[in-house]
PDB file of N, CA, C, O and CB in Angstrom:
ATOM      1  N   UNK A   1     -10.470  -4.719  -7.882  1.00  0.00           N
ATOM      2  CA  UNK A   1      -9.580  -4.213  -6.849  1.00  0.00           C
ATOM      3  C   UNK A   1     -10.326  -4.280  -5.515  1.00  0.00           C
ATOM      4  O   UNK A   1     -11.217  -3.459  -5.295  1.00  0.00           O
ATOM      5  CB  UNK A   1      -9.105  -2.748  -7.170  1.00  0.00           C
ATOM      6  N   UNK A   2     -10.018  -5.187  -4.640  1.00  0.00           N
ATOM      7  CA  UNK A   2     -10.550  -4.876  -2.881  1.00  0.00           C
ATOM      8  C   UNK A   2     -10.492  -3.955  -2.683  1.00  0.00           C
ATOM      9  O   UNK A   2     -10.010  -3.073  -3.394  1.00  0.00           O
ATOM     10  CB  UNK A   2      -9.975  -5.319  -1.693  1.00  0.00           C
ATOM     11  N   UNK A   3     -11.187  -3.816  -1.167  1.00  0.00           N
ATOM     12  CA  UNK A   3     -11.081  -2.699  -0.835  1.00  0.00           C
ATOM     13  C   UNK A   3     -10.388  -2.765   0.294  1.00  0.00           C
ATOM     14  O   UNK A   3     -10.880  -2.203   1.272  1.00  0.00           O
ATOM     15  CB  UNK A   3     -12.143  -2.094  -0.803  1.00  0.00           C
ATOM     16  N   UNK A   4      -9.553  -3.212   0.386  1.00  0.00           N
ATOM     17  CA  UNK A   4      -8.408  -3.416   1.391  1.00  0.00           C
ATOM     18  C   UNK A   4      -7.086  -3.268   1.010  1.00  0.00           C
ATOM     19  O   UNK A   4      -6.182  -3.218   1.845  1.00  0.00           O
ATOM     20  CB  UNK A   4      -8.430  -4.641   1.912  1.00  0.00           C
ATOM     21  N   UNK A   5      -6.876  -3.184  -0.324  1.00  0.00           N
ATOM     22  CA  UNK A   5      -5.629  -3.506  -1.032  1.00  0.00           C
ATOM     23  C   UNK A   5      -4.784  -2.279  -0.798  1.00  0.00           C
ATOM     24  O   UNK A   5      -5.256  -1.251  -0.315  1.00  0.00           O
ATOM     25  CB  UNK A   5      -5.841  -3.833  -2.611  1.00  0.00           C
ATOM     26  N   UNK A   6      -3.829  -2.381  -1.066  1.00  0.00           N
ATOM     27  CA  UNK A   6      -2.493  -1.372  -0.956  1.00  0.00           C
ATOM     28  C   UNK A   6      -2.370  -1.079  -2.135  1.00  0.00           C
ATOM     29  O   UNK A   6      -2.523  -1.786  -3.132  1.00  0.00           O
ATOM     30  CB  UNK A   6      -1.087  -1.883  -0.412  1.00  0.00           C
ATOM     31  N   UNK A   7      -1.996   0.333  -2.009  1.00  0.00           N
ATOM     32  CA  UNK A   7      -2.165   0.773  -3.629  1.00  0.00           C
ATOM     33  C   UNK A   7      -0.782   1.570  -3.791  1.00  0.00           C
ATOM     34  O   UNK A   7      -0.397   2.050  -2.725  1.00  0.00           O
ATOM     35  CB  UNK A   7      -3.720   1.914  -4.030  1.00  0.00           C
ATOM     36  N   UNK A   8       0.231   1.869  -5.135  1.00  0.00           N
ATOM     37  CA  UNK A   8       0.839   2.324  -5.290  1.00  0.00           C
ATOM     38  C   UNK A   8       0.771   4.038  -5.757  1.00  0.00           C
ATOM     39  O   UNK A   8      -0.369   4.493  -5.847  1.00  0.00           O
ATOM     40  CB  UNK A   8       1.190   1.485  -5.751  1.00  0.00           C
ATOM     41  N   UNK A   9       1.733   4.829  -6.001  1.00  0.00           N
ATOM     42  CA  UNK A   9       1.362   6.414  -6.054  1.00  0.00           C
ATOM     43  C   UNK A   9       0.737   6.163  -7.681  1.00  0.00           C
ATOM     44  O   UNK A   9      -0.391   6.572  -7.953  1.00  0.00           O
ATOM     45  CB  UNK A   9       2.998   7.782  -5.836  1.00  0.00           C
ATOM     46  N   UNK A  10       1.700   5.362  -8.849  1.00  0.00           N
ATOM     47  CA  UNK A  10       1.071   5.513 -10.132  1.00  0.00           C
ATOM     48  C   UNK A  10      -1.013   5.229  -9.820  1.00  0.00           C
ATOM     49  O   UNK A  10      -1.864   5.909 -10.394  1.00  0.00           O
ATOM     50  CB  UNK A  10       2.026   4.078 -11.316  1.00  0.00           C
ATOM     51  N   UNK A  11      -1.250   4.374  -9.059  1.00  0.00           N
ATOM     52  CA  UNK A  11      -2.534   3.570  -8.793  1.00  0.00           C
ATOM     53  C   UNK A  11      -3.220   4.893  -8.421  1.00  0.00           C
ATOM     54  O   UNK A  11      -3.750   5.506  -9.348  1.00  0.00           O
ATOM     55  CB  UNK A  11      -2.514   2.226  -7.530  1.00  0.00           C
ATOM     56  N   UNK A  12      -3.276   5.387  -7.241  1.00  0.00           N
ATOM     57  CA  UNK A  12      -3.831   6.525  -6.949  1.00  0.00           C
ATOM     58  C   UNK A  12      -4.113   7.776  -7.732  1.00  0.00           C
ATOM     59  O   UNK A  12      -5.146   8.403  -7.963  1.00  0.00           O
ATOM     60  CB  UNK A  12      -3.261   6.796  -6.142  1.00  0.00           C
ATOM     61  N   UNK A  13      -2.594   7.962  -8.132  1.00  0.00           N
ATOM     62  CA  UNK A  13      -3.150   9.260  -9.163  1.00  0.00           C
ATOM     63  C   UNK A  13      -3.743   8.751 -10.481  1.00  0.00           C
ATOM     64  O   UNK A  13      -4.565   9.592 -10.844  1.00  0.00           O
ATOM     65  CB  UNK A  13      -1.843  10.342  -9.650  1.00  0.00           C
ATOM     66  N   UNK A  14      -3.687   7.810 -11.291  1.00  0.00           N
ATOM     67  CA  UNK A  14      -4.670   7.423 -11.958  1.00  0.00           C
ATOM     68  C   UNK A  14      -5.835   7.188 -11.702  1.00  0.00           C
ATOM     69  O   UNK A  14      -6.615   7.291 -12.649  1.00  0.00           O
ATOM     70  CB  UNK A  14      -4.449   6.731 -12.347  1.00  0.00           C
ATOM     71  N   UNK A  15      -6.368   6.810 -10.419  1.00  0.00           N
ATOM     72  CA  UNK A  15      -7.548   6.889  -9.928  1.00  0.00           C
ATOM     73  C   UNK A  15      -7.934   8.444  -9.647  1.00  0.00           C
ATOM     74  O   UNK A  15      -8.891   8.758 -10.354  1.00  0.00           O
ATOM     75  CB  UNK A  15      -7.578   6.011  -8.749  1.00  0.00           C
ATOM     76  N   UNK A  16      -7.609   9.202  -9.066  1.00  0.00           N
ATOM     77  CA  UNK A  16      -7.728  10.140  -8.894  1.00  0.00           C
ATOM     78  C   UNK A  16      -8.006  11.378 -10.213  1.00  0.00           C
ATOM     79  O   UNK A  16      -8.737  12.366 -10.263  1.00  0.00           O
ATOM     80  CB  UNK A  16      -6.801  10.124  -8.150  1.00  0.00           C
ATOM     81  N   UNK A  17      -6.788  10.604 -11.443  1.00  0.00           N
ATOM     82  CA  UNK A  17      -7.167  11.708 -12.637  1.00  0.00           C
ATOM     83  C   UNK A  17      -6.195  12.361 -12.143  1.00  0.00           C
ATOM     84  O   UNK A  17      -6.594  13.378 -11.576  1.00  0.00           O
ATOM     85  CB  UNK A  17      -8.680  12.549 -12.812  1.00  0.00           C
ATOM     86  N   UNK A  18      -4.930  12.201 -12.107  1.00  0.00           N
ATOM     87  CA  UNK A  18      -4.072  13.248 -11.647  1.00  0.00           C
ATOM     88  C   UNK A  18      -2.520  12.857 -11.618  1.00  0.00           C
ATOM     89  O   UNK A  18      -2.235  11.859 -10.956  1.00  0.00           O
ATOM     90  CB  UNK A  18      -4.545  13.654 -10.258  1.00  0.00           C
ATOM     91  N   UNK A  19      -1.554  13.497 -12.227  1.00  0.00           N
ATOM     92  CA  UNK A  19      -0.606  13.011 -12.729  1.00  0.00           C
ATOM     93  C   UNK A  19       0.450  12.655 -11.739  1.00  0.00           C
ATOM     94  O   UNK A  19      -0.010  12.993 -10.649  1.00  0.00           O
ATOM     95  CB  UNK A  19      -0.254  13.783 -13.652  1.00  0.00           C
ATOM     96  N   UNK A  20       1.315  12.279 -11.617  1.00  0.00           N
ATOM     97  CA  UNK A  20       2.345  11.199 -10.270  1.00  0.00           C
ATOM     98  C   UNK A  20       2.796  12.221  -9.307  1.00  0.00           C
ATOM     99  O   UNK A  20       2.958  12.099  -8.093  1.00  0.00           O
ATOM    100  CB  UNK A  20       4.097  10.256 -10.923  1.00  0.00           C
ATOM    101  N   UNK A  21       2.936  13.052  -9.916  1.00  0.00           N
ATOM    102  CA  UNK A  21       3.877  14.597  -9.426  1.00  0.00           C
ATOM    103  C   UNK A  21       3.013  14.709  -8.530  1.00  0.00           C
ATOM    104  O   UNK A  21       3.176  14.310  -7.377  1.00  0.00           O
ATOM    105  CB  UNK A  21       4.105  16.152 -10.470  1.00  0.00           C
ATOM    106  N   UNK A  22       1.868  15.337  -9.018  1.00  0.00           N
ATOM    107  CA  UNK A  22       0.784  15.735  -7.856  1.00  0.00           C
ATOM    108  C   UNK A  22       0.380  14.694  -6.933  1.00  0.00           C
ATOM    109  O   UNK A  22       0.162  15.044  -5.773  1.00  0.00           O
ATOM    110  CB  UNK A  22      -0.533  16.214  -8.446  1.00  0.00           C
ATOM    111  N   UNK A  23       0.227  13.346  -7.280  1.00  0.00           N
ATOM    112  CA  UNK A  23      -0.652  12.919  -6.326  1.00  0.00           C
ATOM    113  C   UNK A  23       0.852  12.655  -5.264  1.00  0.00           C
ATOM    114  O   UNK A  23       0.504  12.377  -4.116  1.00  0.00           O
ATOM    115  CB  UNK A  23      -1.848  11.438  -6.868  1.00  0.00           C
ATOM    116  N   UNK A  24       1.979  12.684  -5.397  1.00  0.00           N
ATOM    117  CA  UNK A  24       3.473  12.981  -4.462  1.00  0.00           C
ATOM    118  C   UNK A  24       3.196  13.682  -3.795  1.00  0.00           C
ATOM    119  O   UNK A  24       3.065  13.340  -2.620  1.00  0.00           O
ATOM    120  CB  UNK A  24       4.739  13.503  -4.951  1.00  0.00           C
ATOM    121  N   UNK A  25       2.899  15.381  -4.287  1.00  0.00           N
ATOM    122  CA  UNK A  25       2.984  15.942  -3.661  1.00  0.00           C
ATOM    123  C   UNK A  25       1.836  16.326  -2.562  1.00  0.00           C
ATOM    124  O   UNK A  25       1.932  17.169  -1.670  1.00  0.00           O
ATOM    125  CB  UNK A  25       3.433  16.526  -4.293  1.00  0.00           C
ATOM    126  N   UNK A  26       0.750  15.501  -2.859  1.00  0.00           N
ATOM    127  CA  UNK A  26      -0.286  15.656  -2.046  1.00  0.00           C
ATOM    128  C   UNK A  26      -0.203  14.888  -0.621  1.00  0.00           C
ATOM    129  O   UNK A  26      -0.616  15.186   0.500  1.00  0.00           O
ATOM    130  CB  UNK A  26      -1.411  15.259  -2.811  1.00  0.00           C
ATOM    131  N   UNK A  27       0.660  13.530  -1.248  1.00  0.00           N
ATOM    132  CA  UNK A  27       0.799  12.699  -0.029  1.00  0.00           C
ATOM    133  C   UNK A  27       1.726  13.201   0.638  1.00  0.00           C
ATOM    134  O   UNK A  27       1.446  13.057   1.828  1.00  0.00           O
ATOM    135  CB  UNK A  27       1.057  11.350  -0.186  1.00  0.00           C
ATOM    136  N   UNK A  28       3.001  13.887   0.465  1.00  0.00           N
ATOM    137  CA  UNK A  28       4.223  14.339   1.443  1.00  0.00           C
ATOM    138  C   UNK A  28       2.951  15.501   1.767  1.00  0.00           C
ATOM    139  O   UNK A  28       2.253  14.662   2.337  1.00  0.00           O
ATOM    140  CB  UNK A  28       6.181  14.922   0.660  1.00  0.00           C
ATOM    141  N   UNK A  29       2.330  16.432   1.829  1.00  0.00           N
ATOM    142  CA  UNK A  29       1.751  17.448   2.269  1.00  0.00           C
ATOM    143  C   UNK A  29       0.756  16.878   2.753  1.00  0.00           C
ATOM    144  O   UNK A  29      -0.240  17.488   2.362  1.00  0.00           O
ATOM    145  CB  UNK A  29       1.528  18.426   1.475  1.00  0.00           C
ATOM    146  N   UNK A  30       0.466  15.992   3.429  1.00  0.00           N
ATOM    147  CA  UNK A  30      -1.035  15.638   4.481  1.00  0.00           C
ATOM    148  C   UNK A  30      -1.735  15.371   3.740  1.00  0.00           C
ATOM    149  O   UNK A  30      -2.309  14.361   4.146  1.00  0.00           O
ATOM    150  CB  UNK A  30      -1.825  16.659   5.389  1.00  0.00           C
ATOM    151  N   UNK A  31      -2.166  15.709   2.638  1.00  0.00           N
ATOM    152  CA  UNK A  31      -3.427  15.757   1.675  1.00  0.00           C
ATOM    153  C   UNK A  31      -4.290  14.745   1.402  1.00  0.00           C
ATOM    154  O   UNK A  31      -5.497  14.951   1.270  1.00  0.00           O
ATOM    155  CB  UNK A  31      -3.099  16.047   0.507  1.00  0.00           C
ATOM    156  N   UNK A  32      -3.584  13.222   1.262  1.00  0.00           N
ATOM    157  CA  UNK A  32      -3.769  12.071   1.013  1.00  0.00           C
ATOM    158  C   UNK A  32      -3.372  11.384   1.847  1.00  0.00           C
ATOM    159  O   UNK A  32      -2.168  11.370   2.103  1.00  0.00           O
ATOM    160  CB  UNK A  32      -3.429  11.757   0.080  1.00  0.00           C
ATOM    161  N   UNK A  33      -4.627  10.291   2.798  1.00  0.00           N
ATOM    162  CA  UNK A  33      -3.909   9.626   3.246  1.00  0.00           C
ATOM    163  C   UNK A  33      -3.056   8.406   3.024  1.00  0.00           C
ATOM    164  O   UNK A  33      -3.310   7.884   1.939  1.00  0.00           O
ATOM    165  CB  UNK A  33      -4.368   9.592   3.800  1.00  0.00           C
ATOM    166  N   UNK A  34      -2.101   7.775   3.733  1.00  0.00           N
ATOM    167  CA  UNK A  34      -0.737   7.682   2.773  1.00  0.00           C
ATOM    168  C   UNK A  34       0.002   6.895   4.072  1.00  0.00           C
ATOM    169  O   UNK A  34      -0.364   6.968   5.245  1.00  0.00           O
ATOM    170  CB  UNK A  34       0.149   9.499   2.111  1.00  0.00           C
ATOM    171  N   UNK A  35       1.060   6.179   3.578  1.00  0.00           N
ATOM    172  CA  UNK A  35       2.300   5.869   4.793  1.00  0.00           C
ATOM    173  C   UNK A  35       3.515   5.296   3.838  1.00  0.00           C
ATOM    174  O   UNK A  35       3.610   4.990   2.650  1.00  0.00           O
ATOM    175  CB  UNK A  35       1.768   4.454   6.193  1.00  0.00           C
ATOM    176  N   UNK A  36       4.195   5.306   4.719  1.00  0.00           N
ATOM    177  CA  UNK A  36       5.712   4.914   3.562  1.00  0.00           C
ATOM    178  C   UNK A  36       5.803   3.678   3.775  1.00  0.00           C
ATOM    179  O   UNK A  36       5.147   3.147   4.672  1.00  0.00           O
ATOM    180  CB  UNK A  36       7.408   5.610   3.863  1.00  0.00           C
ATOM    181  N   UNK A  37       6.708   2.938   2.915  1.00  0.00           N
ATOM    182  CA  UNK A  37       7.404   1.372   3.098  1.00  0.00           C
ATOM    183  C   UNK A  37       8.460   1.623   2.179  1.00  0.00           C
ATOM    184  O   UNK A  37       8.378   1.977   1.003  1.00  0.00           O
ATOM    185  CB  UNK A  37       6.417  -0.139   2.633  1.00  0.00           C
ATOM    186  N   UNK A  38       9.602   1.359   2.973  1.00  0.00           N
ATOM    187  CA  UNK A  38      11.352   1.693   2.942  1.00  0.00           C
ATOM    188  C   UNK A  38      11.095   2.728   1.886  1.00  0.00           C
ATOM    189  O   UNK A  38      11.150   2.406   0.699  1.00  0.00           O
ATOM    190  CB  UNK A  38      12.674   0.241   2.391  1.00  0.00           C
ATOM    191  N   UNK A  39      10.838   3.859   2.230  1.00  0.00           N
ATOM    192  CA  UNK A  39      10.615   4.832   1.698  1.00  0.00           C
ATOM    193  C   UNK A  39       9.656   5.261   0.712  1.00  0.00           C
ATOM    194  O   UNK A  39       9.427   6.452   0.503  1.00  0.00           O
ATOM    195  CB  UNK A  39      11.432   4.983   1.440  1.00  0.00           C
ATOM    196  N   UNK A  40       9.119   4.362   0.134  1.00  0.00           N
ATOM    197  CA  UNK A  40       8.053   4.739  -0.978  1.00  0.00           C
ATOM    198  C   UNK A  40       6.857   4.656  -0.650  1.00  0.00           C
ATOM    199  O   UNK A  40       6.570   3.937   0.307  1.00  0.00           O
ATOM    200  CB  UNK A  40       8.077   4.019  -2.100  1.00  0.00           C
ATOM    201  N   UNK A  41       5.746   5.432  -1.416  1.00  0.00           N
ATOM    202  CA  UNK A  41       4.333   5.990  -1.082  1.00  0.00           C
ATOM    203  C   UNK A  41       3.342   4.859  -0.703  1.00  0.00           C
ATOM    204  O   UNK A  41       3.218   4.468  -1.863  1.00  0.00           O
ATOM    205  CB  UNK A  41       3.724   6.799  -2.349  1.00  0.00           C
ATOM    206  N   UNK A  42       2.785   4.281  -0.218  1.00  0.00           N
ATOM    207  CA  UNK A  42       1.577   3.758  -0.267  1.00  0.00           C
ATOM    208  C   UNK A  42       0.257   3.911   0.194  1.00  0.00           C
ATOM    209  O   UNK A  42       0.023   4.289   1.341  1.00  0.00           O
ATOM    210  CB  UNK A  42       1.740   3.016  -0.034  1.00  0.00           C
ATOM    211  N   UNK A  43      -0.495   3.680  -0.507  1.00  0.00           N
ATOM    212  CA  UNK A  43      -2.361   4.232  -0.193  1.00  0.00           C
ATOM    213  C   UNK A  43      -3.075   3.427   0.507  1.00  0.00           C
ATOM    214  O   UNK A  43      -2.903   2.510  -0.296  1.00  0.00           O
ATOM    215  CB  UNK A  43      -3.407   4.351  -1.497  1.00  0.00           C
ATOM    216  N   UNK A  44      -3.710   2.967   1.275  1.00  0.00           N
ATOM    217  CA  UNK A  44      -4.692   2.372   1.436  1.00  0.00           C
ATOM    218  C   UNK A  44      -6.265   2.362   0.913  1.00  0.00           C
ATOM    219  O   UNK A  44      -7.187   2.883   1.541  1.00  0.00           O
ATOM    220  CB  UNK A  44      -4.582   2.486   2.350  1.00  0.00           C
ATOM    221  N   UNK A  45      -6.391   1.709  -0.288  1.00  0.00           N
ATOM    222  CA  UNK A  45      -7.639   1.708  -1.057  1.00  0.00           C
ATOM    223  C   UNK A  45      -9.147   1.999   0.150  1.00  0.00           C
ATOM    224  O   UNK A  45      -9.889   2.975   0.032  1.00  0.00           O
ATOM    225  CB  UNK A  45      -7.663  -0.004  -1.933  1.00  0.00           C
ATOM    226  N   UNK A  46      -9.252   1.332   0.822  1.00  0.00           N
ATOM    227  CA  UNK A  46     -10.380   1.902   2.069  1.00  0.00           C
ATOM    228  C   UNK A  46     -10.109   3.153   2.074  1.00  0.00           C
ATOM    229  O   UNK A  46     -10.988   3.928   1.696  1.00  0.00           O
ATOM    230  CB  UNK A  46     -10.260   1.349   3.687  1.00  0.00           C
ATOM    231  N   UNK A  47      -8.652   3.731   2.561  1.00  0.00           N
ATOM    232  CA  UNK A  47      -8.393   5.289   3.055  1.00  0.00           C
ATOM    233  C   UNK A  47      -9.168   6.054   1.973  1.00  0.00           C
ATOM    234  O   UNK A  47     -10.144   6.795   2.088  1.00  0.00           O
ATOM    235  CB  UNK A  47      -6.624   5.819   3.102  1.00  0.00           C
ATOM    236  N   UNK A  48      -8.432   5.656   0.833  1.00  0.00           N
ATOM    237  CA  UNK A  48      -8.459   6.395  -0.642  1.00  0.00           C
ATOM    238  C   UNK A  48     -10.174   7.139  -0.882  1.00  0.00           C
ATOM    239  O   UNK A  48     -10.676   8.253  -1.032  1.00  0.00           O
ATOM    240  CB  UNK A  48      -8.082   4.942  -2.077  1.00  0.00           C
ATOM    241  N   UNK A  49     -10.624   5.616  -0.793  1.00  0.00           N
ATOM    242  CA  UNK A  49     -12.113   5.985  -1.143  1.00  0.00           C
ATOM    243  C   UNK A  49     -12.849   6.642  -0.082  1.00  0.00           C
ATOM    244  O   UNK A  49     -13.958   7.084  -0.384  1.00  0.00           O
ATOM    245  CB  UNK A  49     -12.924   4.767  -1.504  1.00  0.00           C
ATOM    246  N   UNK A  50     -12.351   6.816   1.345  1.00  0.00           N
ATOM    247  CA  UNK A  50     -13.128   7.475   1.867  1.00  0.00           C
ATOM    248  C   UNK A  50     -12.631   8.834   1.685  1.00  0.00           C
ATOM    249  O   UNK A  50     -13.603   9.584   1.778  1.00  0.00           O
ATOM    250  CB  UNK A  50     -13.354   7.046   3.069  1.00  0.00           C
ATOM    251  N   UNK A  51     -11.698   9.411   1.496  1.00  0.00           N
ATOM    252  CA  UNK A  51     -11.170  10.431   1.110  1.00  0.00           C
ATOM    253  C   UNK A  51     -11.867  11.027  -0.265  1.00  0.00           C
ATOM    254  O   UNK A  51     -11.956  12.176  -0.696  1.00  0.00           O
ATOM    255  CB  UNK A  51      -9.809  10.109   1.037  1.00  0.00           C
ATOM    256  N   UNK A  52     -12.215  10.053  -0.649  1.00  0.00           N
ATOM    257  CA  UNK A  52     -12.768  10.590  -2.133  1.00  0.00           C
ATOM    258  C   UNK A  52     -14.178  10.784  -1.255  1.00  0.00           C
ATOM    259  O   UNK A  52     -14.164  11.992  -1.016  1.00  0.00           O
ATOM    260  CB  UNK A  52     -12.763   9.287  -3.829  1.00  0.00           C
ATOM    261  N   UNK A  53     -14.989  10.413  -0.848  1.00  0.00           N
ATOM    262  CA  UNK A  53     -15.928  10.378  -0.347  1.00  0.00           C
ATOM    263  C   UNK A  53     -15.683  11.976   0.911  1.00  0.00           C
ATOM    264  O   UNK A  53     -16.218  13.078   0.790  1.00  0.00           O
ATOM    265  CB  UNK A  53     -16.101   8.736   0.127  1.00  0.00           C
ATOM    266  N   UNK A  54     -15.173  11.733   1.488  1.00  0.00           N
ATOM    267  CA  UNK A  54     -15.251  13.390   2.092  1.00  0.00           C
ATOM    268  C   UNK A  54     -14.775  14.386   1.539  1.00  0.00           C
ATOM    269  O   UNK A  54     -14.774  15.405   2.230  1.00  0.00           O
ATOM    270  CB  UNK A  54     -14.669  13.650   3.240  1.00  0.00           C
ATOM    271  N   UNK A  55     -14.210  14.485   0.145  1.00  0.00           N
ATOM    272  CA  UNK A  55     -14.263  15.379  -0.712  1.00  0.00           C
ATOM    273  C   UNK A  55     -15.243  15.332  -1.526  1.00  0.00           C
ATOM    274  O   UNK A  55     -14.880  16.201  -2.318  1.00  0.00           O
ATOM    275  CB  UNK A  55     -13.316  15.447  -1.271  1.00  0.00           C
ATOM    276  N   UNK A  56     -16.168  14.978  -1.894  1.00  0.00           N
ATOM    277  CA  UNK A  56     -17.260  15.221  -2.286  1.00  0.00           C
ATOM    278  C   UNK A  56     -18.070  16.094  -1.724  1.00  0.00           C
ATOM    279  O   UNK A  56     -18.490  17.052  -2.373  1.00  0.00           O
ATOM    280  CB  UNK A  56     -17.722  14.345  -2.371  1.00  0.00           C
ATOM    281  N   UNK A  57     -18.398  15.896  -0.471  1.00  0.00           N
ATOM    282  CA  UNK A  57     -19.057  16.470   0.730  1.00  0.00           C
ATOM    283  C   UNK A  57     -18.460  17.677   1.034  1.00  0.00           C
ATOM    284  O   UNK A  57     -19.164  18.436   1.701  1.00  0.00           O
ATOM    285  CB  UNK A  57     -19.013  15.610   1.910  1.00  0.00           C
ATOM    286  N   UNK A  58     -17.479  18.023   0.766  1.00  0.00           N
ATOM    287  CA  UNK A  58     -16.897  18.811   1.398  1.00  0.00           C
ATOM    288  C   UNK A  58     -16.960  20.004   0.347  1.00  0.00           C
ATOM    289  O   UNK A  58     -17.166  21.182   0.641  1.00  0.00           O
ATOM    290  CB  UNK A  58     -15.610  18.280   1.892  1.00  0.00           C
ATOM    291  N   UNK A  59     -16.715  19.415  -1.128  1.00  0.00           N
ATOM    292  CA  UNK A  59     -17.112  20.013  -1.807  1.00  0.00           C
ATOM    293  C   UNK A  59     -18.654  20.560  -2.397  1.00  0.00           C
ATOM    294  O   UNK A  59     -18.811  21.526  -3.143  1.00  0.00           O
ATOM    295  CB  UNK A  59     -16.516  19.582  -2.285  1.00  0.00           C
ATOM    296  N   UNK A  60     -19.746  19.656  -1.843  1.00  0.00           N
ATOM    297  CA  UNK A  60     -21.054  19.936  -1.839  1.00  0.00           C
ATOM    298  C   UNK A  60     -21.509  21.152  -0.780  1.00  0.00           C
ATOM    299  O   UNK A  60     -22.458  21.902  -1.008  1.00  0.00           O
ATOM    300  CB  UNK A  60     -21.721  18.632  -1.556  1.00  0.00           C
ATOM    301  N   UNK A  61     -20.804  21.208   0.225  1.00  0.00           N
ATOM    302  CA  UNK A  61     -21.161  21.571   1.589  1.00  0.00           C
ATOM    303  C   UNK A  61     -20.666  23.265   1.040  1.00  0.00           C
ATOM    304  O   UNK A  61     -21.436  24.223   1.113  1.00  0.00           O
ATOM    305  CB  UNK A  61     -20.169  20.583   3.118  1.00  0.00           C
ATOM    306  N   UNK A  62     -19.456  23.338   0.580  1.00  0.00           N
ATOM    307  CA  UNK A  62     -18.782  24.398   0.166  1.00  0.00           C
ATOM    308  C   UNK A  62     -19.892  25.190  -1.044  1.00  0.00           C
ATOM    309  O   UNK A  62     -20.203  26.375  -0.930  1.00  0.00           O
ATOM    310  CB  UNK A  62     -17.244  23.828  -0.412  1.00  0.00           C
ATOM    311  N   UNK A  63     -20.305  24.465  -1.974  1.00  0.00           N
ATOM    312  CA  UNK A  63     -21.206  25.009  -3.229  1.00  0.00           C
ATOM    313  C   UNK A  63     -22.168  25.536  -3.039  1.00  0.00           C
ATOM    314  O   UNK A  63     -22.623  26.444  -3.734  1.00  0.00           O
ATOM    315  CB  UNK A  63     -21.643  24.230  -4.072  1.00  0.00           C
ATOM    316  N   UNK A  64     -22.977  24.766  -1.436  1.00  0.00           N
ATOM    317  CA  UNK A  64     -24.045  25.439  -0.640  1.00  0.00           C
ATOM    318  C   UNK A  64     -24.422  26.685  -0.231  1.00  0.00           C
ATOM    319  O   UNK A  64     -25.355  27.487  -0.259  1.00  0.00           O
ATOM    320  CB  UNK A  64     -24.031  25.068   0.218  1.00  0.00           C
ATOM    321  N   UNK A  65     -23.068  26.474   0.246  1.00  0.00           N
ATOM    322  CA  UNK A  65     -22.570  27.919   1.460  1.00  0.00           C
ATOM    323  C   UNK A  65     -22.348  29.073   0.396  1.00  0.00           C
ATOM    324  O   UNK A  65     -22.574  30.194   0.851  1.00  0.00           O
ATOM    325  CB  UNK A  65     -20.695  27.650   2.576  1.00  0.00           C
ATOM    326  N   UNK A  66     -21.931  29.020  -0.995  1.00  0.00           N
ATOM    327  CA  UNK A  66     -21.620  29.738  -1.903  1.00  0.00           C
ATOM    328  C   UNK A  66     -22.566  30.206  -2.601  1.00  0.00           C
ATOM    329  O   UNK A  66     -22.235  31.114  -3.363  1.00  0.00           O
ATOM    330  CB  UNK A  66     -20.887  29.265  -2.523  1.00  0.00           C
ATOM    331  N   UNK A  67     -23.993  29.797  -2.608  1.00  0.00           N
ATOM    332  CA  UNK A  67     -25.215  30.766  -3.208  1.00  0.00           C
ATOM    333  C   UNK A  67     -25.677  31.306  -2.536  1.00  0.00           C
ATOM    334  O   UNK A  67     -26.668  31.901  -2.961  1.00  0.00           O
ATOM    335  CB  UNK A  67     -26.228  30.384  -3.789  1.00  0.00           C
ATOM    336  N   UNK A  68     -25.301  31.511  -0.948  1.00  0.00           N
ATOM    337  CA  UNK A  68     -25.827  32.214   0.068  1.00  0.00           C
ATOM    338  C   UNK A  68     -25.961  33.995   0.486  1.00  0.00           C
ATOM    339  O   UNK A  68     -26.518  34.345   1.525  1.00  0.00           O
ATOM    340  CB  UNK A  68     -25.169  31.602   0.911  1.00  0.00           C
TER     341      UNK A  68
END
């Protein structure tokens, strides 16, 4: 898979580990970045992975702050 490619909602939430419903509802709620075409979801694989990538961090940064 490039890393340029356009990805569909089944694509994402299987990448993600997460079932269609949710990864929907993540994209109508900001969560994921995301844009429509004639109405349906699409990902941008670059977006995706950097998103996965600042949730990591974000979640490291958070675990930090939490033995404090």
């Amino acid at each position: 898979m490039s890393n340029d490619e356009v990805m569909r909602i089944r694509e994402v939430a299987a990448l993600l580990k997460v079932g269609e419903k949710t990864a929907y509802s993540m994209a109508q709620a900001g969560e994921l970045p995301a844009f429509k075409v004639r109405g349906q979801w699409r990902f941008s694989r670059k977006d995706i992975d950097m998103w996965i990538e600042q949730q990591k961090h974000a979640t490291q940064e958070f675990g930090e702050d939490s033995h404090q």
